[in-house]
Every structure is written in structure tokens, then in C-alpha cells.
MARBA-836103 format. One record per residue: chain; residue number from 1; residue in one letter; x, y, z of N, C-alpha, C, O, CB in turn. Coordinates in pm, 1 decimal, always signed. Atoms other than C-alpha are relative to their C-alpha. Glycine has a CB too. Example, Ala and Ser with C-alpha at 12.3 -4.5 7.8 and 13.67 -1.06 7.14 Angstrom:
A|1|a|+89.0|-119.0|+0.0|+1230.0|-450.0|+780.0|+90.0|+120.0|+0.0|+193.6|+118.1|+66.5|-99.2|+2.7|+124.6;
A|2|s|-82.0|-119.0|-6.0|+1367.0|-106.0|+714.0|-77.0|+109.0|+73.0|-26.1|+219.8|+89.9|+41.4|+46.2|-141.5;
//
This chain:
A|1|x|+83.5|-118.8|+0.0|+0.0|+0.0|+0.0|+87.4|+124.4|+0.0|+200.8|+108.5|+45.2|-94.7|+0.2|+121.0;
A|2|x|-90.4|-57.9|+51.7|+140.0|+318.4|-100.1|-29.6|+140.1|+124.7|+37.3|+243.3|+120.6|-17.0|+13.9|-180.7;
A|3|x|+32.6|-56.9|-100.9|-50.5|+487.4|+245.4|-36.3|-79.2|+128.2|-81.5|-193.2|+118.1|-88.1|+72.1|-39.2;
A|4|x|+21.2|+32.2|-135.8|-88.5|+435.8|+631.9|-116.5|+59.9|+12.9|-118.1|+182.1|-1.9|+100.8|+39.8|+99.4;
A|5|x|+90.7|-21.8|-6.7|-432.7|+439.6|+685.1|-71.1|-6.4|+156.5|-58.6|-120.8|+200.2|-33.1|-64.1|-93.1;
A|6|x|+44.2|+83.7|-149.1|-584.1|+395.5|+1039.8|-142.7|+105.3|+52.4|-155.3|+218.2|+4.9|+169.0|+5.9|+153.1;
A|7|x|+59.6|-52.5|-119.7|-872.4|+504.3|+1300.2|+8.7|-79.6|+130.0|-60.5|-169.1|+178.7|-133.8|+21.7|-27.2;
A|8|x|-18.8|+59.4|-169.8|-711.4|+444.0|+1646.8|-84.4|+5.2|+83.5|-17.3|+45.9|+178.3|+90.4|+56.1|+79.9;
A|9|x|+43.6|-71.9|-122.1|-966.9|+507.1|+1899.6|+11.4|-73.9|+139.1|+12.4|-195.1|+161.0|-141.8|+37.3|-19.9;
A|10|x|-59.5|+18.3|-129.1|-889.0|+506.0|+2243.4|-84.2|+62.1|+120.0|-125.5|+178.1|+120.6|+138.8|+60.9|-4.0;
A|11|x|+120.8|-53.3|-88.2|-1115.1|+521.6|+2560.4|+104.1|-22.9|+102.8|+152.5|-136.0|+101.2|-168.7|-83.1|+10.7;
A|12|x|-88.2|+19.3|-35.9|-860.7|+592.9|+2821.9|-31.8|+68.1|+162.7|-95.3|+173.2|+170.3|+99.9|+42.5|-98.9;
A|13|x|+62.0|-63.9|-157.7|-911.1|+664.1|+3251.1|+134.3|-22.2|+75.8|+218.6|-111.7|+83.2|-156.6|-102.6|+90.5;
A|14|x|-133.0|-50.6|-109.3|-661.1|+799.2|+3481.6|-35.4|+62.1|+115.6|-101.9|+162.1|+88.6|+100.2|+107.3|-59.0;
A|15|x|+36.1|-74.0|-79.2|-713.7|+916.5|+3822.9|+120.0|+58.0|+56.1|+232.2|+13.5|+31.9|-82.8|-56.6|+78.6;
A|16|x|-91.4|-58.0|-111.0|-531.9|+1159.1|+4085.7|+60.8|-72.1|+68.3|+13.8|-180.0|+104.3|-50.8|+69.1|+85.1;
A|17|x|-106.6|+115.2|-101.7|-267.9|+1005.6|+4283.6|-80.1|-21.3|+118.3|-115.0|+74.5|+187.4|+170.8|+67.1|+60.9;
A|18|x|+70.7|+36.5|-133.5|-453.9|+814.9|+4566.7|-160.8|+38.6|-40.9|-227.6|+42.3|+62.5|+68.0|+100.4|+147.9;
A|19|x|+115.7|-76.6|+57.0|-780.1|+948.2|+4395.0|-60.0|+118.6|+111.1|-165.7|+116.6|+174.1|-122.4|-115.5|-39.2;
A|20|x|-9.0|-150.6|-59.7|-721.4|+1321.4|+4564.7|-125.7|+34.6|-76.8|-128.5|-3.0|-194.0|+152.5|+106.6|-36.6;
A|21|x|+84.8|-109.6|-2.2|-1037.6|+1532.1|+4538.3|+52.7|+114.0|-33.6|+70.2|+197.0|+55.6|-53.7|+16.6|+109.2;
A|22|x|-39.7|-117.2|+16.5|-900.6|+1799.9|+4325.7|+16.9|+35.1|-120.6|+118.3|+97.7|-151.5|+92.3|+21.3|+59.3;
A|23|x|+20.3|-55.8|+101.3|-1003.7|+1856.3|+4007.2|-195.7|+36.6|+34.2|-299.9|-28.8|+31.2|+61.5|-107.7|-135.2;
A|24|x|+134.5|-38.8|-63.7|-1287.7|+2091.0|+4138.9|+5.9|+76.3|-164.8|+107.4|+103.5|-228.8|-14.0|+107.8|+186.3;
A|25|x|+94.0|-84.8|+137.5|-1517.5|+2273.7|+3797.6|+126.8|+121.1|-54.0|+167.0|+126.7|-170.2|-192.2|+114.0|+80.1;
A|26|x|-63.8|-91.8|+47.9|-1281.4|+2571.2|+3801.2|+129.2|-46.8|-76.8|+166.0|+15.4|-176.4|+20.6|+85.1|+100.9;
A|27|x|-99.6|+77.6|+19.2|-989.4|+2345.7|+3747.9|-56.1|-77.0|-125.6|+5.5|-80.3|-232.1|+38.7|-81.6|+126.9;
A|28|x|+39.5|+114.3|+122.4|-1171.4|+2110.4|+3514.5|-49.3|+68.8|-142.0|-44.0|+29.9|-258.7|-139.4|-104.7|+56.1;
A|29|x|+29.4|-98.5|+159.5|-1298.5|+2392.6|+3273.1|+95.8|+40.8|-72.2|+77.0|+82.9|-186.4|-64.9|+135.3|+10.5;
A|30|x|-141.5|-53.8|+66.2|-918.7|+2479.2|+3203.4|+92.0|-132.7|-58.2|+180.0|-141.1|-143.8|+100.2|+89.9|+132.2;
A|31|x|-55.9|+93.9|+0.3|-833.8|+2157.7|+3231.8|-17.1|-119.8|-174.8|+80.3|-156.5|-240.6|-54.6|-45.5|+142.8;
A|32|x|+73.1|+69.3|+91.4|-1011.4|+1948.5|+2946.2|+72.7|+69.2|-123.5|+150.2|+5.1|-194.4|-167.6|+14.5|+15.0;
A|33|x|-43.1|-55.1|+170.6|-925.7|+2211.0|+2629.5|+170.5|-35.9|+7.5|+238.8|-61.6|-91.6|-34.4|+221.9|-37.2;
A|34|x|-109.6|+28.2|+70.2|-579.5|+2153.6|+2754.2|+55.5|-124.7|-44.0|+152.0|-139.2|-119.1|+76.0|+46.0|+54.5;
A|35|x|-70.1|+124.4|+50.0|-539.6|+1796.2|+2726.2|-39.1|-3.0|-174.4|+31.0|-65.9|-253.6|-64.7|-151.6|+95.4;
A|36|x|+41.2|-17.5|+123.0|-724.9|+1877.9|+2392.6|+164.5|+22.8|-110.8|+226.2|-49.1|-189.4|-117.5|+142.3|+12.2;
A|37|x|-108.7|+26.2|+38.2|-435.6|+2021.4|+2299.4|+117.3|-46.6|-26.0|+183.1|-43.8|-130.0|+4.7|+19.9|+4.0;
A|38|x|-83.7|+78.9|-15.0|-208.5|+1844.1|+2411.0|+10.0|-136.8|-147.7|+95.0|-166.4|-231.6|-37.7|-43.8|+150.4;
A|39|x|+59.7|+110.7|+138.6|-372.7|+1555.9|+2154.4|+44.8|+30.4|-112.6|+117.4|-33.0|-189.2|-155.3|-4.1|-36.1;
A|40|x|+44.1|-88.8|+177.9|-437.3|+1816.9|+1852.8|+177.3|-13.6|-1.4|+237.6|-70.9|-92.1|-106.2|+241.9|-12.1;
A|41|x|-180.0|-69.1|+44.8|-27.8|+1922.8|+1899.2|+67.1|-154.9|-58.0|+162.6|-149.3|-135.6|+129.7|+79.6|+195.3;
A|42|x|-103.4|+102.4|+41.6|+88.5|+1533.5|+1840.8|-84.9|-82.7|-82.0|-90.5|-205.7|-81.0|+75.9|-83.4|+121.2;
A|43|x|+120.6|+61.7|+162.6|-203.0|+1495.1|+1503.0|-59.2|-84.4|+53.5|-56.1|-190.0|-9.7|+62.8|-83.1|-159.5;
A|44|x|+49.9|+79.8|-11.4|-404.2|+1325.4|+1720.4|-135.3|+112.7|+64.8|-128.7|+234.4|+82.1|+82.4|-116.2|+67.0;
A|45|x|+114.2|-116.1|+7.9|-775.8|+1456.0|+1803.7|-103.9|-58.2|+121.7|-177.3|-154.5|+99.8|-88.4|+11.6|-179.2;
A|46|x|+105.5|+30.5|-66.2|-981.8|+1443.2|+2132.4|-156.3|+0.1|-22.8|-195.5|+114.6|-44.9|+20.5|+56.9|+77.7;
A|47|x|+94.0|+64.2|-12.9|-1316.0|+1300.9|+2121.4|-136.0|+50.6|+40.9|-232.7|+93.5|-22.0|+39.2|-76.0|+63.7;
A|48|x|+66.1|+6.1|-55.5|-1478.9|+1315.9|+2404.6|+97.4|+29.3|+126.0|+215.3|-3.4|+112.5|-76.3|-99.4|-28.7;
A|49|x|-66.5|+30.8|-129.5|-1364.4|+1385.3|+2805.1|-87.1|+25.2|+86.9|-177.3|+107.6|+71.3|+119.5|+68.1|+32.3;
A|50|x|+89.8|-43.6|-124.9|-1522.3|+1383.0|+3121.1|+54.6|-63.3|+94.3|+170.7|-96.0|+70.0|-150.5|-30.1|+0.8;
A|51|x|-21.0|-1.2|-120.2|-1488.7|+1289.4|+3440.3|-78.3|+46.2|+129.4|-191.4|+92.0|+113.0|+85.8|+46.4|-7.8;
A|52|x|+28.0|-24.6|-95.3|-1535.3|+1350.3|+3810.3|+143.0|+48.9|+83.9|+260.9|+40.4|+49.4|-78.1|-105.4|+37.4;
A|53|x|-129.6|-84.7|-70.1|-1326.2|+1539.2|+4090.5|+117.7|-53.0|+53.1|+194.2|+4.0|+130.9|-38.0|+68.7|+109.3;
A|54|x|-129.9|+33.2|-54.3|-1061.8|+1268.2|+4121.4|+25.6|-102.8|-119.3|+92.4|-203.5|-95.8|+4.4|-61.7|+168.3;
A|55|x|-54.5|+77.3|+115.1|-1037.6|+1113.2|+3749.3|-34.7|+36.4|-127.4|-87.2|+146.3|-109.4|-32.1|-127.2|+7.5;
A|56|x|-16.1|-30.1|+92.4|-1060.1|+1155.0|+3404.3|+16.7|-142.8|-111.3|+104.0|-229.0|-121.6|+96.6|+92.8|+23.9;
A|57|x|+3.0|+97.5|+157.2|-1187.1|+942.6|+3056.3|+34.6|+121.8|-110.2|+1.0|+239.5|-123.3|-194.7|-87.5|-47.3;
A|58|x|-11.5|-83.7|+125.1|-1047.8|+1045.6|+2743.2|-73.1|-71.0|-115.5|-58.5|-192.8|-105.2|+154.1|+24.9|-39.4;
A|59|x|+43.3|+32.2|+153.0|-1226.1|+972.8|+2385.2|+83.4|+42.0|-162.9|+51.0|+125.3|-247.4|-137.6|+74.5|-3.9;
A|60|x|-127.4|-48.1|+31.7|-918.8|+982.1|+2193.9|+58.8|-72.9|-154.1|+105.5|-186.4|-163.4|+97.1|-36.9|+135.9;
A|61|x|-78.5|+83.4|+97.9|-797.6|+918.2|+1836.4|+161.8|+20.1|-45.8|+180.6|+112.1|-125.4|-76.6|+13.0|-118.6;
A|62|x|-128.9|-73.4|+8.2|-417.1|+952.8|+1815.0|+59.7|-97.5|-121.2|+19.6|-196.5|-182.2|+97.3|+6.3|+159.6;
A|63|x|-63.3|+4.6|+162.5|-154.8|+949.6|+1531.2|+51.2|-180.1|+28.9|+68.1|-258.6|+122.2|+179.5|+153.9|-42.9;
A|64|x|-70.7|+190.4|+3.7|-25.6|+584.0|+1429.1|+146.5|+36.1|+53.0|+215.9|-47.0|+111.6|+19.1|-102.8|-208.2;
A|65|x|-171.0|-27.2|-30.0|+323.2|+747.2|+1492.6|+42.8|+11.8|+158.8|+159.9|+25.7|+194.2|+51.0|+159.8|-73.8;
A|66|x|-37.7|-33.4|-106.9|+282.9|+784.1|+1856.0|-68.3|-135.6|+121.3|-190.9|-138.6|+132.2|-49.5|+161.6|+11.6;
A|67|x|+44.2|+60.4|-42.7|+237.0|+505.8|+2086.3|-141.3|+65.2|+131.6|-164.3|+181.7|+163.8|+113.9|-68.2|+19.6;
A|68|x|+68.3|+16.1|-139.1|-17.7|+470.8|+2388.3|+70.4|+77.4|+128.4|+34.1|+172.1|+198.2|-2.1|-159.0|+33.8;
A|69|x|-14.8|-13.8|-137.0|+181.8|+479.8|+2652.3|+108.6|+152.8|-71.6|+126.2|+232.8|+20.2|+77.4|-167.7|+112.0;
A|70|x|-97.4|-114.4|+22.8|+424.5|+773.0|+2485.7|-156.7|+174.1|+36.7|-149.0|+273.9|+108.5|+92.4|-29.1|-236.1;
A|71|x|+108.5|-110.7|-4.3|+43.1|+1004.7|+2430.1|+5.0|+2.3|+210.6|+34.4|+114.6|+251.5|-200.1|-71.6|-106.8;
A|72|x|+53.1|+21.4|-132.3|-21.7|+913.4|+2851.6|+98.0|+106.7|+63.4|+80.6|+217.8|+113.5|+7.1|-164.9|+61.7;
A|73|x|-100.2|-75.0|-81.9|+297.7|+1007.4|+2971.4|+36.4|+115.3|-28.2|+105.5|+174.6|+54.6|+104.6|-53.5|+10.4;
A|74|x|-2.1|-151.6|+62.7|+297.5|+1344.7|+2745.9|-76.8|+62.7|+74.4|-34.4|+154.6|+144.6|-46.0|+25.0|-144.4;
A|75|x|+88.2|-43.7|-41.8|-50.3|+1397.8|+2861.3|+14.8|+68.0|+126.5|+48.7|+184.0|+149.9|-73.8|-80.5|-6.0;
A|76|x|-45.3|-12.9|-121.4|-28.7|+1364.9|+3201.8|+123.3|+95.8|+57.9|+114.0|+182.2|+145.2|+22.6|-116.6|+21.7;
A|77|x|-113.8|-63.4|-69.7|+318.3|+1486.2|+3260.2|-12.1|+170.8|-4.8|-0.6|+246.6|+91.5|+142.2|-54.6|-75.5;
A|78|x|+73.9|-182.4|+65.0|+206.0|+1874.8|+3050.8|-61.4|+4.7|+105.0|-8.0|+36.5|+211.2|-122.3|+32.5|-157.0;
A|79|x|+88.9|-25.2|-88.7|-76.2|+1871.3|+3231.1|+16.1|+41.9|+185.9|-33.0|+133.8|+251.4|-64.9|-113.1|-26.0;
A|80|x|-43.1|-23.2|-117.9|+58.6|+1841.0|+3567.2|+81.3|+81.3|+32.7|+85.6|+141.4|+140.0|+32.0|-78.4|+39.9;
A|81|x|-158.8|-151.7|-3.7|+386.6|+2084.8|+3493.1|-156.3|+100.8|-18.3|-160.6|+185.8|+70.6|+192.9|+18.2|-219.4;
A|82|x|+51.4|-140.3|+1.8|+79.2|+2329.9|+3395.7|-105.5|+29.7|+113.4|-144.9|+141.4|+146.9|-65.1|+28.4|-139.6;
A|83|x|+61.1|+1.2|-171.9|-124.4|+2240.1|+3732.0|+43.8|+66.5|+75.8|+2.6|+163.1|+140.0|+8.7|-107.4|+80.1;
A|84|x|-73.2|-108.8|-124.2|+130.8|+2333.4|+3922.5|+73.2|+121.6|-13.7|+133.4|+171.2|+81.5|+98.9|-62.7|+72.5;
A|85|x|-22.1|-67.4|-37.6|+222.3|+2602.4|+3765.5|-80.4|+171.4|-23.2|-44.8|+285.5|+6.2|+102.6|-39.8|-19.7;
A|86|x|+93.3|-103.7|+23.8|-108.5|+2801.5|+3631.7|-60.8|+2.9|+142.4|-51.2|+110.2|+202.0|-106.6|-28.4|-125.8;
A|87|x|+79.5|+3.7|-155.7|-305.1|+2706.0|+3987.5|+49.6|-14.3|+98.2|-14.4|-22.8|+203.0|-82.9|-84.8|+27.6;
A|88|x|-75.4|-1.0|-127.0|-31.3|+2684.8|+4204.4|-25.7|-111.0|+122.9|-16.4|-102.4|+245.4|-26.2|+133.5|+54.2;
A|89|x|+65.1|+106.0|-59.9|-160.4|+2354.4|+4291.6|+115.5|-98.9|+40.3|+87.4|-211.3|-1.1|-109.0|-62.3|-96.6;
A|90|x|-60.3|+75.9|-73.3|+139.5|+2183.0|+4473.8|+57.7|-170.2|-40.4|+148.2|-227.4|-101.1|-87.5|+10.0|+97.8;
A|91|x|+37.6|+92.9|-61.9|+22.5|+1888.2|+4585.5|-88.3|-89.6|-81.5|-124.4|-198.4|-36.6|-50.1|+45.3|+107.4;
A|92|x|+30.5|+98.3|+86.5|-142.0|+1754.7|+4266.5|+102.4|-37.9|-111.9|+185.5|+17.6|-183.7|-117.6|+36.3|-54.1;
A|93|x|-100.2|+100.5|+102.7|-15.1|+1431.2|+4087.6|-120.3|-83.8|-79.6|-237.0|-106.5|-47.7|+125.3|-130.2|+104.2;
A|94|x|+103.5|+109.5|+35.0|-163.3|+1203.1|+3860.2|+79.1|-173.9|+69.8|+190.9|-182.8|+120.4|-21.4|+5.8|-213.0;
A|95|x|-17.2|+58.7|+5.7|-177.5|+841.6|+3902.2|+120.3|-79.0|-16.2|+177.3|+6.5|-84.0|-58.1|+11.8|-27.7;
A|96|x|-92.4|+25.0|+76.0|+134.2|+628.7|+3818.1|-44.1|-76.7|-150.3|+25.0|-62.9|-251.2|+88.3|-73.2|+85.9;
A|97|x|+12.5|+59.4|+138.1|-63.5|+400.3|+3533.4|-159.6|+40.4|-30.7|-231.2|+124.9|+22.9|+36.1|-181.7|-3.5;
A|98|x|+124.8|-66.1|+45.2|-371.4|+421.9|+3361.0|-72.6|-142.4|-98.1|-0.6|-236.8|-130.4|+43.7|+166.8|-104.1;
A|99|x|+44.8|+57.6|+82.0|-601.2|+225.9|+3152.5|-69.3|+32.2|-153.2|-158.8|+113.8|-175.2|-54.8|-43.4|+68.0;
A|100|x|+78.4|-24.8|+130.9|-691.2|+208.2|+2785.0|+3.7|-117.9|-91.8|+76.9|-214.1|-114.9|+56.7|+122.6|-78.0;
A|101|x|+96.7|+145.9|+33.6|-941.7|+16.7|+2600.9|-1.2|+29.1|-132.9|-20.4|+150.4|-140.6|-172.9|-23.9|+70.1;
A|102|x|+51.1|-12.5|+149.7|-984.6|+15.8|+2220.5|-106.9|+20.1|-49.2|-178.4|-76.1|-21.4|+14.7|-82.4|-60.2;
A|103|x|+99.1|+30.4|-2.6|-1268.5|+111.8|+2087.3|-61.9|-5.9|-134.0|-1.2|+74.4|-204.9|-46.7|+64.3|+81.4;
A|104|x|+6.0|-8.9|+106.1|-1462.0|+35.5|+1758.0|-97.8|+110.3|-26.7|-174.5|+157.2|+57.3|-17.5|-114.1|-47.2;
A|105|x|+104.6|-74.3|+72.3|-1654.6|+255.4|+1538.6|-112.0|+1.7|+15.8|-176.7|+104.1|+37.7|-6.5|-15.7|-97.0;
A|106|x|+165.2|+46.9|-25.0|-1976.3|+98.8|+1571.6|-7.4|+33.1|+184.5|-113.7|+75.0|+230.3|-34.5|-221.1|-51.6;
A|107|x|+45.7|-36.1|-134.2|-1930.0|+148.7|+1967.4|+49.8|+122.5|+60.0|+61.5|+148.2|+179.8|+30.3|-100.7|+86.9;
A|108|x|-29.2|-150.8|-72.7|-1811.8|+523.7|+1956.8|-127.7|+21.8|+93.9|-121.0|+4.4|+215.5|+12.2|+144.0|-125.4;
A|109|x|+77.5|-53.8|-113.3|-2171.2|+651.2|+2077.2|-32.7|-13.2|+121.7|-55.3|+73.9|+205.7|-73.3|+4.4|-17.6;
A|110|x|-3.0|+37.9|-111.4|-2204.4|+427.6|+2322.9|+135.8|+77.4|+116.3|+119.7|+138.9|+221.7|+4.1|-149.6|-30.9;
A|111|x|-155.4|-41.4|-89.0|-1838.6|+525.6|+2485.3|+9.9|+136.7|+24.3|+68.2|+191.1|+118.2|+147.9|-33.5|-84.0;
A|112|x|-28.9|-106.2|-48.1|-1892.2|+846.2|+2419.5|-151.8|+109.6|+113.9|-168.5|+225.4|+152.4|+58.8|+62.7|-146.7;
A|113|x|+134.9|+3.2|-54.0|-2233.0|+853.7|+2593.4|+32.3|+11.4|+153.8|+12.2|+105.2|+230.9|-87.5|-139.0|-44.1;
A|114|x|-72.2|+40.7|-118.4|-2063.2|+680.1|+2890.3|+69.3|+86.5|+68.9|+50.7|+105.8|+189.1|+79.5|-88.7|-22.9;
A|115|x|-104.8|-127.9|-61.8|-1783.5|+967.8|+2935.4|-66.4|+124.1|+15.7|-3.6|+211.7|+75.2|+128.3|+39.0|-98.7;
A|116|x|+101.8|-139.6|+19.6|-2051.4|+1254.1|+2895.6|-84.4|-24.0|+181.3|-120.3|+68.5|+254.1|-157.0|-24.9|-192.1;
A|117|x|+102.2|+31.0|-114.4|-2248.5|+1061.0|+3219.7|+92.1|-25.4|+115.5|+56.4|-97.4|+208.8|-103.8|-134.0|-29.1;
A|118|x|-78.0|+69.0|-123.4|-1959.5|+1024.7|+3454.4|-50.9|+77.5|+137.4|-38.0|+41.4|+254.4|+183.0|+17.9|-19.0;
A|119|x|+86.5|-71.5|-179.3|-2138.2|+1252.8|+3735.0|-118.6|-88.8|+51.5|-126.6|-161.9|+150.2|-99.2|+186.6|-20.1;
A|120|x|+117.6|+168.3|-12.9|-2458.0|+1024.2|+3706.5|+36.2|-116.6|+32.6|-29.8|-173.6|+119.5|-63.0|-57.6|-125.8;
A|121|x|-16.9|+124.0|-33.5|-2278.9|+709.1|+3706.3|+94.3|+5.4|+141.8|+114.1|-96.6|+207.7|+62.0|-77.8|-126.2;
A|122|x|-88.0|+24.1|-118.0|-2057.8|+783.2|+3992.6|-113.4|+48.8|+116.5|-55.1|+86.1|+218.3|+161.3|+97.6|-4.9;
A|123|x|+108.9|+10.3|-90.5|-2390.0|+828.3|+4206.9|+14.5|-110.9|+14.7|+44.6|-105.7|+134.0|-127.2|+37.2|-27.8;
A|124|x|-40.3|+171.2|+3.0|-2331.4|+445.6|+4195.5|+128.7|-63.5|+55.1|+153.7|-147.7|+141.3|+9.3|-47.7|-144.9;
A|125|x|-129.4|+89.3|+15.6|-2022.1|+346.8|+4173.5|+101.9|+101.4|+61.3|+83.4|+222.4|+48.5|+41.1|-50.2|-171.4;
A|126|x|-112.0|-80.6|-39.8|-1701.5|+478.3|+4340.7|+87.7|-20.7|-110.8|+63.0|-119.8|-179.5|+63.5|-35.8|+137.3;
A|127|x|-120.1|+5.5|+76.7|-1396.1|+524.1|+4120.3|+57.8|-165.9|-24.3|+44.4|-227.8|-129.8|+110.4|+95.4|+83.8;
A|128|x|-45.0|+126.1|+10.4|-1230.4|+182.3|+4203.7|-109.0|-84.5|-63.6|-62.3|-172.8|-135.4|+42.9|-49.2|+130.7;
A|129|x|+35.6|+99.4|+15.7|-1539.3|+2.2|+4132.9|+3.9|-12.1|-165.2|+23.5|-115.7|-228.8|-117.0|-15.4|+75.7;
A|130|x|+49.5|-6.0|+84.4|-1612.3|+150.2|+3821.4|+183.4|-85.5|-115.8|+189.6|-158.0|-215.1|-81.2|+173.3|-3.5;
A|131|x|-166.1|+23.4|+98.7|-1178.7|+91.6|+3676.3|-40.7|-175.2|-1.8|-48.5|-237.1|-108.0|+216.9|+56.2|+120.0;
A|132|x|-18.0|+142.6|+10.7|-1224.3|-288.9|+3796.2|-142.4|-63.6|-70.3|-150.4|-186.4|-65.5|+32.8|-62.9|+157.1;
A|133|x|+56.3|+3.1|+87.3|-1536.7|-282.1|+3573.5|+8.4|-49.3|-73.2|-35.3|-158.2|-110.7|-12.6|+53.1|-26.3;
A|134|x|-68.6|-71.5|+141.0|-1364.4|-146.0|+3299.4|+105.8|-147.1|-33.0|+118.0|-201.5|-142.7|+116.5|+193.9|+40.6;
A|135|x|-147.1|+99.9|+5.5|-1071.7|-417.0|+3337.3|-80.3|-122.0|-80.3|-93.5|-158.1|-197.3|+84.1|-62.2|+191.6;
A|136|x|+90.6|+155.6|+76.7|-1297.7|-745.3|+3338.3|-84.5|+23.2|-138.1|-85.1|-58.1|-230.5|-141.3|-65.7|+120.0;
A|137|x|+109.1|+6.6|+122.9|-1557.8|-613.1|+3077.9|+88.0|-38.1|-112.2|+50.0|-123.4|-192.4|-86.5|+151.1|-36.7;
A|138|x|-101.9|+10.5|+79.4|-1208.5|-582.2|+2870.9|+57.3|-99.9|-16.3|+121.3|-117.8|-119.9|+72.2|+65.0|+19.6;
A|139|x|-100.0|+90.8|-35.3|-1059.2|-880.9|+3003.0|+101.2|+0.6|-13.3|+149.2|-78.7|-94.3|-4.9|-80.6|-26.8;
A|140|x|-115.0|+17.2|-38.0|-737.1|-785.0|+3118.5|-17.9|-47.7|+142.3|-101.9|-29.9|+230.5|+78.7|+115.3|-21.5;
A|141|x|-58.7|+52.9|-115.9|-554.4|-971.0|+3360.3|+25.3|+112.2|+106.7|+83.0|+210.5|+60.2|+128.4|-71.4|-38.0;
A|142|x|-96.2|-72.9|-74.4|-466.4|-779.8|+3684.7|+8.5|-37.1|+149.9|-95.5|-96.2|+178.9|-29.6|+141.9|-14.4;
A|143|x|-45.0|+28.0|-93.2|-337.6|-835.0|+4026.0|-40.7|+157.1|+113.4|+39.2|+248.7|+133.0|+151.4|-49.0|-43.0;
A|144|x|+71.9|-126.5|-81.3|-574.6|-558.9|+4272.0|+126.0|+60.8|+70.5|+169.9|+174.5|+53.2|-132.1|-50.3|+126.3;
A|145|x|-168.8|-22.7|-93.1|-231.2|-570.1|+4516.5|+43.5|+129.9|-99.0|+25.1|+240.2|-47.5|+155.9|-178.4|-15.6;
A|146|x|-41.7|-72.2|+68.3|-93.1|-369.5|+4219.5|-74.6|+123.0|-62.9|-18.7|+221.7|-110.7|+41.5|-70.5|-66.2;
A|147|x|+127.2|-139.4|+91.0|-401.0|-124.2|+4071.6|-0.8|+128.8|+66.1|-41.5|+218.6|-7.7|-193.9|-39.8|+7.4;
A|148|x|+32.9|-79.3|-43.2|-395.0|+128.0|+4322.5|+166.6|+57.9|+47.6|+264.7|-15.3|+61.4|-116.3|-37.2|+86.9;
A|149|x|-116.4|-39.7|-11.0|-116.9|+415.4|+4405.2|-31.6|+134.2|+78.9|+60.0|+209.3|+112.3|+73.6|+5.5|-134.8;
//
């Protein structure tokens, strides 16, 4: 083939270190366009995002040229250098790992339905329950001892 063709999409959840209470509205309205960018700057194009005040789904299609875990640790790491130093916020970290699920075409709306309702669904569910969810529905392997930081 004489082109690289692809649609990656990527449904991806990360919380605050220890899942800290501290991505309060004011924080999260600044917060969101920048991971946007963050995306747009490495030809890759956010989705969808939402969340609650101690995590974060992305709806995420990124370039074939850039792995997974290279977009996370960009993400995250920006994000947090500009945490601490637009809000003078210290004492926030993210997570050390994160999860991401693949997702197809036919089940964007759904996924992106899902990330739009994360205030609703976490009337339910706490954070942990909802990641170890996420894991089995996926069926990855994981060892609980290890999931939390």
C-alpha cells in the first residue's frame, strides 16, 4: 500500500494520585481544552472527556506514529507541569498508570455517551469500582495488590 491508513480510537481513565479530590469545575474547565491540545499538537484529536473530581476518561484518536503509553505520559506529565504552575496547585499528581481500552466505530456513541455521564454514574459506583469494571468487561488480567497508588 502506497498509504498508512488507520482510526485508532482510544477510551482511556486515569485518576489523581490516591484518587485526591481535586479537580474541582474551576480546574476542570481549564483543564479538558488543555489535554485537547495536548492531543491536537501530536495529530491526534480528542473526542470526548469527562470525568469527576478525582479522574478523568479520554475519547481519543491519536496518530499511528505515537504510541499509547508515549500520548499518557505526554498527557499527564504537561498537564501536571501546567497544574502546578497556572493554579499553584502543589500537591497535585496524577496516578502512576492508567487504563486504555480500544474502541470500535460501531461502539463510539455508546463510549462516548458513557464519558458525557460520569457525574450520574458515579452516584453508583465509586472510582475503584467503576476501573475494575472497565478491566474485566475488557478482560485484562490484573493483580488488585498492584491497581492502586
Amino acid at each position: 500500500m502506497s498509504q498508512t491508513l488507520t482510526n485508532l480510537l482510544y477510551h482511556i481513565v486515569f485518576s489523581t494520585k490516591n484518587r485526591e479530590n481535586l479537580i474541582f469545575d474551576e480546574l476542570r474547565e481549564e483543564l479538558y481544552p488543555y489535554v485537547g491540545g495536548i492531543i491536537k499538537n501530536e495529530k491526534g484529536h480528542l473526542l470526548s472527556i469527562g470525568g469527576t473530581i478525582d479522574h478523568v476518561h479520554l475519547l481519543a484518536k491519536f496518530s499511528p506514529s505515537n504510541t499509547v503509553s508515549y500520548m499518557l505520559q505526554h498527557i499527564k506529565g504537561s498537564s501536571s507541569k501546567w497544574i502546578h504552575e497556572k493554579h499553584q496547585c502543589r500537591l497535585f499528581s496524577w496516578q502512576r498508570g492508567y487504563g486504555a481500552f480500544t474502541v470500535s466505530e460501531s461502539n463510539l456513541p455508546n463510549v462516548e455517551k458513557y464519558i458525557k455521564n460520569q457525574y450520574e454514574h458515579h452516584r453508583r459506583l465509586t472510582f475503584k469500582e467503576e476501573y475494575l469494571k472497565l478491566l474485566v468487561k475488557h478482560n485484562i488480567k490484573f493483580n488488585e495488590k498492584y491497581l492502586w497508588d
